[in-house]
C-alpha positions as CSV (number, residue, x, y, z in Angstrom):
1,X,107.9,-190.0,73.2
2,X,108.4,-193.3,74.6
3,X,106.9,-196.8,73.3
4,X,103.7,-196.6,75.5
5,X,102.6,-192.9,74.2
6,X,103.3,-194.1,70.8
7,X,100.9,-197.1,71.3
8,X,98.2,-194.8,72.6
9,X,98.5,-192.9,69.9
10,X,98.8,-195.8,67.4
11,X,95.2,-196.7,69.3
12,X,93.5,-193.9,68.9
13,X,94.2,-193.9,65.4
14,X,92.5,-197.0,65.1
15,X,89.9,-196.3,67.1
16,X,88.9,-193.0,64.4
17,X,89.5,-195.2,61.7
18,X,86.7,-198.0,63.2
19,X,84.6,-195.0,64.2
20,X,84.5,-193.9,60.3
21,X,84.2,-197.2,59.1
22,X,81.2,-197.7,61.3
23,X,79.8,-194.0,60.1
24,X,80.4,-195.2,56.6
25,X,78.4,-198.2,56.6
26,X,75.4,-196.8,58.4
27,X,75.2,-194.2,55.8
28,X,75.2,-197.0,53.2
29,X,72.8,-198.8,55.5
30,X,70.9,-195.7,55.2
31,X,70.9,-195.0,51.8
32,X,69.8,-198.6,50.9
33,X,67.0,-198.5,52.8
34,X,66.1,-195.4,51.1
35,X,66.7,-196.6,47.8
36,X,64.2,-199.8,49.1
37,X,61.9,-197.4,49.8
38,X,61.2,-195.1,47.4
39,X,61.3,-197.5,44.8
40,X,58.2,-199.1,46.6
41,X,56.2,-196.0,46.5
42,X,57.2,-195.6,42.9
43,X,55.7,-198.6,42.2
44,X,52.9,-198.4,44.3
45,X,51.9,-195.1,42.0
46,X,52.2,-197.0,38.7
């Protein structure tokens, strides 16, 4: 394996990593909102 194939690879490592980084905090994003959410329309019952 020479230097540039290990790069590449070193890359595309990184690349997943971003990618699950950026999955992660759209779930969180997501689950905020949520939360945001249904505590409104608990409220809005009481």
């Amino acid at each position: 394996m020479d230097e540039f194939a290990v790069l590449a690879d070193i890359n595309k490592e990184t690349d997943q990593h971003q990618n699950n980084y950026q999955r992660y905090n759209n779930i969180n994003f997501s689950l905020k909102e949520i939360q945001k959410i249904t505590k409104f329309k608990v409220q809005k019952k009481t």
